[in-house]
C-alpha positions as CSV (number, residue, x, y, z in Angstrom):
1,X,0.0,0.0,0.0
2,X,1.6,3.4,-1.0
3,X,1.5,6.1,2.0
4,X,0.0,9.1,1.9
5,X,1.4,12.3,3.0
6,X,-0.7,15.3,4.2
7,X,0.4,19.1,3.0
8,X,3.3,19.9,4.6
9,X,1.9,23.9,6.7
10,X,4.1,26.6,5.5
11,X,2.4,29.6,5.8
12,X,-1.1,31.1,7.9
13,X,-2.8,33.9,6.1
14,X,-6.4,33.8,6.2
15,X,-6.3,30.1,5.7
16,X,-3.5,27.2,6.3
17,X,-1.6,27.1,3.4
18,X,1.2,23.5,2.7
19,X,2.6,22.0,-0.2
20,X,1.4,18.6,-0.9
21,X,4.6,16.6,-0.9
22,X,3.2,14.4,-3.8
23,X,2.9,18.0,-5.7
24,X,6.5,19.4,-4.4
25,X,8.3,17.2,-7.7
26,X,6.5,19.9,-9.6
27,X,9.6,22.4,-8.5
28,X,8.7,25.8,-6.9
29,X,9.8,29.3,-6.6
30,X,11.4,31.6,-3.8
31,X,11.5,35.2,-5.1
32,X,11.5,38.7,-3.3
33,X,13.9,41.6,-2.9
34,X,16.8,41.1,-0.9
35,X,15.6,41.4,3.1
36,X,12.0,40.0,2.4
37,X,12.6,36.5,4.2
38,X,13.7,34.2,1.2
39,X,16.6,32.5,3.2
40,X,13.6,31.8,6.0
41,X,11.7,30.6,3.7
42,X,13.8,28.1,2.3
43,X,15.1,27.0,5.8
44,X,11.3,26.3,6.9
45,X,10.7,24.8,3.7
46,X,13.6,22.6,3.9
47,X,12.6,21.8,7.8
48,X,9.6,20.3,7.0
49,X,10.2,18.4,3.3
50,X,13.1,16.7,6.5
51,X,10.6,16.0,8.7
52,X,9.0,13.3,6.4
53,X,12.2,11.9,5.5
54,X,12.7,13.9,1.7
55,X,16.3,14.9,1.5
56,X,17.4,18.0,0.9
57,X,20.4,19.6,-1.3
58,X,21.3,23.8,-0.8
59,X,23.6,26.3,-1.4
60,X,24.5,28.6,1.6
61,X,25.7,31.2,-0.1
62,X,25.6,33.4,2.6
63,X,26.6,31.2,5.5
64,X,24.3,31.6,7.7
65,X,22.2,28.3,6.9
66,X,24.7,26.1,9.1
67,X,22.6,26.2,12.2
68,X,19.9,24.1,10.9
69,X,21.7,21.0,12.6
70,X,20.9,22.9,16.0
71,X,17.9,23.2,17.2
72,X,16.4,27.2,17.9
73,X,16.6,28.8,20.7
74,X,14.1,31.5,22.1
75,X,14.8,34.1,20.1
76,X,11.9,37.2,20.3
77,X,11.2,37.4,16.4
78,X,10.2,33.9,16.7
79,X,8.4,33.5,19.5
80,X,6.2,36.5,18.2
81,X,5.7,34.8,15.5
82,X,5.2,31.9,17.2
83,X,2.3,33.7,19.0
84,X,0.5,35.7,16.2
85,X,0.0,32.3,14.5
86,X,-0.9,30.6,16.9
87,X,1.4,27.7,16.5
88,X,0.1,25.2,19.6
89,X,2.7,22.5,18.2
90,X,5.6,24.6,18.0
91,X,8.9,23.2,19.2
92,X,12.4,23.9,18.5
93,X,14.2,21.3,16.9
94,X,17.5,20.1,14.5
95,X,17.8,18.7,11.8
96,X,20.3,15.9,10.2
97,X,23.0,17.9,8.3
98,X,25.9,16.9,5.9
99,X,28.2,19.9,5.1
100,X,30.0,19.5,1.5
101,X,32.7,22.3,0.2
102,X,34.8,22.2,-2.8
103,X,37.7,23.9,-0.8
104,X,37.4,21.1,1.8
105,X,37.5,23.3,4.5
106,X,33.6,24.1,5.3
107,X,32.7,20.4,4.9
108,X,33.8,17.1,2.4
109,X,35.1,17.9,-0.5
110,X,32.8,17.6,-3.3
111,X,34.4,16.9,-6.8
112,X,33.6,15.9,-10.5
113,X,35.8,14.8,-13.2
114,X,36.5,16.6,-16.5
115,X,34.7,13.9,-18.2
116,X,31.5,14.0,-16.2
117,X,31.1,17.8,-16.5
118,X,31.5,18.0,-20.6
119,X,32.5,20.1,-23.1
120,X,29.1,22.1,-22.9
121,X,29.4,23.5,-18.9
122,X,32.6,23.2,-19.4
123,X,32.4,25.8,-22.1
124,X,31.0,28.1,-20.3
125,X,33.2,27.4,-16.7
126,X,35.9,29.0,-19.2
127,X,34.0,31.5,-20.9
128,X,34.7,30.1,-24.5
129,X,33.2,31.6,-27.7
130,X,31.4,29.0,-30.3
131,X,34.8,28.3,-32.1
132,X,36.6,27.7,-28.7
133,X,33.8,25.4,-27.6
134,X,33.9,23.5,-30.8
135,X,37.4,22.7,-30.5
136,X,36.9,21.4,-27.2
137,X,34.2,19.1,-28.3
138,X,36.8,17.4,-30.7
139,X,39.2,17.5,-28.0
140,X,37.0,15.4,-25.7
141,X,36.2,13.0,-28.4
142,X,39.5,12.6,-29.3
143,X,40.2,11.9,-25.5
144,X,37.1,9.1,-25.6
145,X,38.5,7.4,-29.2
146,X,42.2,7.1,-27.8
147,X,40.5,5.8,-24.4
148,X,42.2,8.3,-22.4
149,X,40.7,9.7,-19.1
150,X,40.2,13.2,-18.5
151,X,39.6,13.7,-14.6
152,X,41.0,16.6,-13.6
153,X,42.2,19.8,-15.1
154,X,45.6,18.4,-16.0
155,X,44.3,16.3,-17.9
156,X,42.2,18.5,-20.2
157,X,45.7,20.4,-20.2
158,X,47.6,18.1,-21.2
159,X,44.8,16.2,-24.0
160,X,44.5,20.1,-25.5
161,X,48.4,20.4,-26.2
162,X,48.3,16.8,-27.8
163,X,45.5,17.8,-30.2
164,X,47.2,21.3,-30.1
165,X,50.7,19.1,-31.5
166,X,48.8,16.9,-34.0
167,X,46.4,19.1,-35.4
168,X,47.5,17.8,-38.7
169,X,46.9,14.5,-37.3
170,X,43.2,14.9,-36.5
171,X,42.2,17.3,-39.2
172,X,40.3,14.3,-41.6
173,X,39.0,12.8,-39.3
174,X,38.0,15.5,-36.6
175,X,38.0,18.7,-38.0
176,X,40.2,21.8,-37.6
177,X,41.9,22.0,-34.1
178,X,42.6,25.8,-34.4
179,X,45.8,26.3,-32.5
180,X,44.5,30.0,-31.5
181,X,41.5,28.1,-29.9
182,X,44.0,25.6,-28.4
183,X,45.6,28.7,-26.6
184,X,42.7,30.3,-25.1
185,X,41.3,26.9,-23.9
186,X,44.8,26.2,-22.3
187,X,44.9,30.6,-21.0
188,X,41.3,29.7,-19.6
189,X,42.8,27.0,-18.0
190,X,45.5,28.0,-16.5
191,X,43.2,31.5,-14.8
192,X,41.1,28.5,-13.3
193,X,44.2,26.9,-11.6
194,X,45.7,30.1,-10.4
195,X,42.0,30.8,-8.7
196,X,42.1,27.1,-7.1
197,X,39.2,26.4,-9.3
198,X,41.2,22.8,-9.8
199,X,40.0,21.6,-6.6
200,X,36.6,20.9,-8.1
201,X,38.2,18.3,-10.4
202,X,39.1,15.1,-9.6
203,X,38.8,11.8,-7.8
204,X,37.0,10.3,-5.5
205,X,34.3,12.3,-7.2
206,X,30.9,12.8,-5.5
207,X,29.0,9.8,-5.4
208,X,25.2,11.1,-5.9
209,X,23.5,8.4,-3.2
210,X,25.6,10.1,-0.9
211,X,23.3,13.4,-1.0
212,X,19.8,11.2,-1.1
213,X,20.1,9.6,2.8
214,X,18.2,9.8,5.9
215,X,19.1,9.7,9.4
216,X,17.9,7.0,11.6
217,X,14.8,8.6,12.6
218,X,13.6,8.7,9.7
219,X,14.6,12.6,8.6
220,X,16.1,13.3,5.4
221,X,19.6,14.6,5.8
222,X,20.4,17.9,4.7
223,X,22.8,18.2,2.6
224,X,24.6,22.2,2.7
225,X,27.3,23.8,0.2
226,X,29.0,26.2,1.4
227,X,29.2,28.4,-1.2
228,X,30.2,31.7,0.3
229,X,33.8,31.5,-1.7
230,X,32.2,29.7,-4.6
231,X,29.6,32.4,-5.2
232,X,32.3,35.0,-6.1
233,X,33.1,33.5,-8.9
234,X,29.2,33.2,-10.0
235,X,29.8,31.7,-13.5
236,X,31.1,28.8,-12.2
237,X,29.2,28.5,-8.7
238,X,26.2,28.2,-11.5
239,X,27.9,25.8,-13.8
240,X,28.7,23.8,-10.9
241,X,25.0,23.2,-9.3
242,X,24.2,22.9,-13.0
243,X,26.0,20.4,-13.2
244,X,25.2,18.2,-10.0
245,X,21.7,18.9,-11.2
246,X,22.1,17.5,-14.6
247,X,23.7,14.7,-13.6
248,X,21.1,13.7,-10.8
249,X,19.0,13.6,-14.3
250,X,20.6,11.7,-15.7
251,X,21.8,9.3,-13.3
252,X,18.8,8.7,-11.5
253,X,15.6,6.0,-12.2
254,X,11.8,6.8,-13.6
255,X,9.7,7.0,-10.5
256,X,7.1,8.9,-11.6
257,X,4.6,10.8,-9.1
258,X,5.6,9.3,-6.1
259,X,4.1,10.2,-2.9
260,X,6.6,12.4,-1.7
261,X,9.8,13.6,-3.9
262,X,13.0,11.6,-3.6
263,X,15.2,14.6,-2.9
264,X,14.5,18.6,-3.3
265,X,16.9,20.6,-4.8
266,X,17.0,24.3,-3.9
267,X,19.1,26.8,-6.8
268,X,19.7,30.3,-4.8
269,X,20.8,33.3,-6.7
270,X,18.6,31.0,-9.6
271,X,19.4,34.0,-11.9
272,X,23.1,33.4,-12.4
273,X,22.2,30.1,-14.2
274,X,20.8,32.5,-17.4
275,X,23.0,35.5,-17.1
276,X,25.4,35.3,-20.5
277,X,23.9,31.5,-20.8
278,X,24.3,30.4,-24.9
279,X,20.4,29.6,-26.0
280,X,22.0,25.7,-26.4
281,X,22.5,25.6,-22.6
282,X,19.2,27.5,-21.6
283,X,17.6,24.9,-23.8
284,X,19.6,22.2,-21.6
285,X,18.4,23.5,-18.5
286,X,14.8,23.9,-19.5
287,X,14.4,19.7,-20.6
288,X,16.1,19.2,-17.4
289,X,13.9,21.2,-15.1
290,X,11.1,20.0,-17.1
291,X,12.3,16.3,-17.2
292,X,13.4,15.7,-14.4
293,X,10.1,15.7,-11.9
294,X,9.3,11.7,-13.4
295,X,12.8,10.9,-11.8
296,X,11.2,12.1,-8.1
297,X,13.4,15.2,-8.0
298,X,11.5,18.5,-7.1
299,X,13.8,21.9,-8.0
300,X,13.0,25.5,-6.0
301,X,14.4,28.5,-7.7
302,X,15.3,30.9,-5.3
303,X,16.0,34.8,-6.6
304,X,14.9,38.4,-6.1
305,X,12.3,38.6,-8.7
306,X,10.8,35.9,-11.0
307,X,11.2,37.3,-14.5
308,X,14.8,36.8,-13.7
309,X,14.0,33.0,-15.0
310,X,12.8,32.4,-19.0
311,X,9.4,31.5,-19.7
312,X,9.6,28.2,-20.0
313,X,11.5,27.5,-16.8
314,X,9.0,29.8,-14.9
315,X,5.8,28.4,-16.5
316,X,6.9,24.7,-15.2
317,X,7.2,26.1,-11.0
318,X,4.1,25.3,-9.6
319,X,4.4,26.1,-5.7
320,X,5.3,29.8,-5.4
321,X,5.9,32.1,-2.7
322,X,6.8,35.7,-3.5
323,X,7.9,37.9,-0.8
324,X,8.7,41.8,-1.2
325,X,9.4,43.6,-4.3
326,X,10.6,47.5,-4.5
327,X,9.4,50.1,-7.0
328,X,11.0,53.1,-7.1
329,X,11.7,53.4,-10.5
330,X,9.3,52.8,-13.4
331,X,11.2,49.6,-14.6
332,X,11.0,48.5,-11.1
333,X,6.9,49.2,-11.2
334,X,7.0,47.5,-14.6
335,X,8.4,44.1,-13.1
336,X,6.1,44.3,-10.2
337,X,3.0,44.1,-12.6
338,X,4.7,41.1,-14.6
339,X,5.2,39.2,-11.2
340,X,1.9,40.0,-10.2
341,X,0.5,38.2,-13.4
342,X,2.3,34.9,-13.0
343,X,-0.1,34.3,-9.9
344,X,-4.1,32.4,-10.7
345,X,-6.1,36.1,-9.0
346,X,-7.9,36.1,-6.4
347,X,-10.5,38.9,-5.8
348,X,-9.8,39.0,-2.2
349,X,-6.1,40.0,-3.0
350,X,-4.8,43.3,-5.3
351,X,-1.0,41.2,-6.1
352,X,0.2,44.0,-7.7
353,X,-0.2,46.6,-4.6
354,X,0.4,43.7,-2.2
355,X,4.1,42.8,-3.4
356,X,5.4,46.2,-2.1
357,X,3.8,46.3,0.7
358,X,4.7,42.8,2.4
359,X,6.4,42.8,5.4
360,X,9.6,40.9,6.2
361,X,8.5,37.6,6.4
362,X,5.1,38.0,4.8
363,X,4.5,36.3,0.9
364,X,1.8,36.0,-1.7
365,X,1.9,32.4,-1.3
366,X,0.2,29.7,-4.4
367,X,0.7,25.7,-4.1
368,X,-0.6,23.6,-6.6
369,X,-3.8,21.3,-5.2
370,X,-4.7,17.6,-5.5
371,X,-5.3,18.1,-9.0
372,X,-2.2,19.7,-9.9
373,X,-3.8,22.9,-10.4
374,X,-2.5,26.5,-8.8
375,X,-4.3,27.7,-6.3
376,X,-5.6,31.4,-5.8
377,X,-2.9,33.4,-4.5
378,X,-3.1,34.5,-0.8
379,X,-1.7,36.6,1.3
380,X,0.2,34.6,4.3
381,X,2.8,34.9,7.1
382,X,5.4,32.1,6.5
383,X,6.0,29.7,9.9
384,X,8.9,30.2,11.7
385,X,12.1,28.0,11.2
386,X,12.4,25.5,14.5
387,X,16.7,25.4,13.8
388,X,18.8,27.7,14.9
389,X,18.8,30.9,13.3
390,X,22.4,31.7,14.2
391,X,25.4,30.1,12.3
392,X,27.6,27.1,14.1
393,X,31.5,28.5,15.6
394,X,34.1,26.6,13.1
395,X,34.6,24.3,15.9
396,X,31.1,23.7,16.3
397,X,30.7,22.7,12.1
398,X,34.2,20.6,12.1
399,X,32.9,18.0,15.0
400,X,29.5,17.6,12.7
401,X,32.2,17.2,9.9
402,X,34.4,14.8,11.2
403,X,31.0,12.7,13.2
404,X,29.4,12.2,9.9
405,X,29.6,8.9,8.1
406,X,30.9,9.9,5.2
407,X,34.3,11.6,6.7
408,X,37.3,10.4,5.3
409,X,35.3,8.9,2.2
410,X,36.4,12.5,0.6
411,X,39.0,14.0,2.3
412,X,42.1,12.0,0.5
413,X,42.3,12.6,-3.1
414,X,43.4,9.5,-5.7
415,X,45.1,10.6,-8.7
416,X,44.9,7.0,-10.8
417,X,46.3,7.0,-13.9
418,X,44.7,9.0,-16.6
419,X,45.3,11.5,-19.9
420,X,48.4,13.2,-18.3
421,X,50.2,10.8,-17.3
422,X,49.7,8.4,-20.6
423,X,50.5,11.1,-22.3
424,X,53.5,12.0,-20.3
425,X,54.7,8.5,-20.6
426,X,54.3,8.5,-24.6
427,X,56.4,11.8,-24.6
428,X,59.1,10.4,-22.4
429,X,59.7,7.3,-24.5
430,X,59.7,9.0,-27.6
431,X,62.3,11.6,-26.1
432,X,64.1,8.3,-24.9
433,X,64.0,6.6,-28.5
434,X,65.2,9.8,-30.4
435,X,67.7,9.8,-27.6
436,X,68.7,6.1,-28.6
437,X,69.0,6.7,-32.0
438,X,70.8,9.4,-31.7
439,X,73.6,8.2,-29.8
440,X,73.4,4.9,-32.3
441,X,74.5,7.4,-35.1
442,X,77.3,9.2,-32.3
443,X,78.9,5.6,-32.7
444,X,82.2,4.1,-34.6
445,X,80.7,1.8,-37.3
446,X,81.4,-1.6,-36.7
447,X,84.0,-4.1,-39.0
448,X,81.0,-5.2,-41.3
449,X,79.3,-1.9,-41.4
450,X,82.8,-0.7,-42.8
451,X,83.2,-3.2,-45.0
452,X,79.8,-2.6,-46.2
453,X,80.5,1.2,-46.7
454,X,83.8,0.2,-48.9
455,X,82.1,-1.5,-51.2
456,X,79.0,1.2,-51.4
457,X,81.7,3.1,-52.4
458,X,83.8,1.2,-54.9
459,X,80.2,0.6,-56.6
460,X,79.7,4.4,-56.2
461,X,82.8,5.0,-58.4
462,X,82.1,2.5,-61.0
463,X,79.0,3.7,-61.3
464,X,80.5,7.4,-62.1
465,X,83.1,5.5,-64.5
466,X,80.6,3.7,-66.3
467,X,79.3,5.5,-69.4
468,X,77.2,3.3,-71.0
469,X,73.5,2.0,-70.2
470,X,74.7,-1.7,-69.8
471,X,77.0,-0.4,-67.0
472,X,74.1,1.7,-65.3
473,X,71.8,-1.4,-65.2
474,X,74.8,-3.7,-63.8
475,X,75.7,-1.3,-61.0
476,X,71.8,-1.4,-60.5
477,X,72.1,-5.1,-60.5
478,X,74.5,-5.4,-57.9
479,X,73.3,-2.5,-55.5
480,X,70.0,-4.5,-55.5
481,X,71.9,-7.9,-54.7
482,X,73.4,-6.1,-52.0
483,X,70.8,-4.5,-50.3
484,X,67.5,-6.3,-51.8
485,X,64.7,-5.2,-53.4
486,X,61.4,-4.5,-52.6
């Protein structure tokens, strides 16, 4: 018999309003000016998909998200809150919390390999035009034809001076390898290893079952990347969740509509992911977003105002809550009207008005119902988080490090053999060989090969004294007697 979950309360307006966790695989939206109550939001919101054992995977990209492993203290906002809404089962509470960080210093280090990224994200991690990407394409598939791994960013390196070398090599069969897009992919390269951007390359790389856990009581775990260095490089903080968000896509099985999602994936600072994105990527991450609810995985955009997403992304994200918007200018006025249309009306409620005046905390909240429809949009106080609002010391987030069962399943990394150093090796025994036959021709010929040379000679002269055709063909004769013929 498949269980039933009930919706999970988020918000008290008028009426209770909750997701219904067999809805939440539908993906969502967190949107509202900076200040409004979005990271609230998507700490309650990740409290409570927990609480019925769905795990979680976000970006703290402002660190202060840590603290949902601790349970809340009494702190006066809260309790207020508490109070207005009347919250008679209100308790504080933590929450089961893995901490991941591609520096390895905020949490396990969480990798991928050259291969598993691609040429397409990869593209854009380096900022490459349509020619540069191109090359790189036939660079990886000249990597997969010679069997030759590329796992981290030495080994893209060294596979883009070997097609860079052979160019000539790979032309009929692969195309142009320009050398000028050789040398920007390899001046790209080298800017990402002088900003430690190598350290998210490489083995063991993240295993994905590692993020879709529960504790023993049945929570889902948590799963928090801190992103506070990785956002200031927002290209490739975007290319990386991109990436772990593609591959749970494509990794994972068909489930359907199951009765609650297998994991929810919240995207903060969603905009990043379409700012200077090539249409062939925003076409990527729209089959994605829209593909990937039948594999159980619900996605929450989280940004400071919606039309910061395409269409078609926006049209799929069924369970909205939009908190403040400003408008001071008439642009600003003019993207509080589009928001305002996104939402089914509700005569009770003027959006457009409402969105600048919510308070902190306070959101024009739609879900989708039973029937996958969105509901009329309400206005709604979201509940109060039950974690801690305050982040954990360092020494506080290193003993949840080094207590979780996956510590020391990340921390040492395993460089196995793979593009660099095959292709090292090749270049070393070639070096060696023209070494060798060098020092062959450094030699004093031996007694035969002198011999040999005295009678190349004498045959030499004849050959000069001979005048007449008969002579010519002899010398020929005896040349070919010497040495063979083909």
């Amino acid at each position: 018999m498949t269980e039933t979950y009930g919706p999970l309360l988020i918000a008290r307006g008028e009426t209770d309003i909750g997701i219904l966790p067999k809805m939440a695989n539908r993906h969502g939206l967190v949107a509202g000016a900076t200040g409004t109550g979005k990271t609230v939001t998507l700490r309650v919101l990740a409290e409570h998909f927990s609480s019925i054992g769905v795990p979680i995977f976000m970006a703290d990209v402002k660190g202060d998200l840590s603290g949902l492993c601790q349970p809340g203290g009494e702190v006066p906002k809260i309790a207020e809150r508490v109070e207005d809404l009347k919250l008679k089962d209100f308790k504080y509470q933590a929450y089961p919390v893995v901490f991941w960080d591609p520096e390895g210093v905020q949490g396990h280090p969480v990798r991928t390999t050259i291969s598993e990224m691609g040429p397409l994200l990869l593209s854009r991690l380096l900022n490459l035009n349509d020619t540069q990407s191109g090359v790189l394409t036939l660079i990886f598939k000249i990597a997969d034809d010679n069997g030759l791994l590329l796992l981290d960013l030495k080994d893209l390196q060294a596979m883009a001076q070997y097609a860079g070398d052979n160019a000539d090599q790979f032309r009929t069969s692969y195309g142009n390898v320009s050398s000028a897009s050789v040398g920007a992919i390899q001046r790209s390269l080298l800017a990402l290893e002088q900003q430690k951007a190598d350290k998210l390359f490489g083995e063991p790389a993240l295993n994905l079952d590692d993020l879709i856990q529960t504790s023993a009581q049945g929570q889902g775990v948590i799963n928090i990347l801190a992103a506070d260095q990785l956002i200031q490089a927002p290209s490739r903080y975007a290319t990386f969740l991109l990436w772990l968000l593609s591959d749970l896509f494509e990794r994972l099985p068909e489930v359907g509509d199951p009765p609650k999602p297998k994991l929810i994936f919240f995207f903060d600072e969603a905009h990043l992911l379409f700012e200077d994105a090539p249409k062939a990527l925003v076409d990527k991450i729209e089959q994605v977003v829209r593909l990937i609810r039948s594999k159980g995985v619900g996605v929450f955009f989280v940004t400071q105002n919606p039309l910061d997403l395409p269409d078609r992304v926006l049209g799929q994200l069924g369970n909205r809550v939009q908190h403040a918007l400003r408008a001071f200018t008439p642009r600003d006025q003019k993207n509080v009207k589009a928001a305002a249309d996104t939402f089914r009306a509700n005569p009770k409620v003027d959006v457009g008005r409402a969105i600048t005046e919510l308070g902190v905390g306070e959101g024009l909240v739609s879900v989708l119902d039973d029937k996958g429809t969105p509901t009329p949009v309400e206005r709604a106080w979201i509940l109060p988080p039950q974690s801690r609002l305050t982040p954990l010391t360092p020494a506080e987030r290193d003993q949840v490090v080094k207590g979780s069962v996956l510590y020391g399943r990340y921390e040492k990394t395993v460089d196995r053999e793979s593009a660099y150093e095959i292709l090292k090796s090749r270049a070393e025994l070639a070096k060696e060989g023209e070494a060798a036959r060098g020092a062959q021709k450094r030699q004093p010929p031996s007694p035969e090969e002198q011999a040999g040379k005295i009678l190349l000679d004498m045959g030499k002269s004849a050959a000069r004294s001979a005048g007449t055709q008969i002579g010519r063909q002899i010398m020929r004769g005896i040349l070919g007697s010497l040495f063979g013929r083909k």
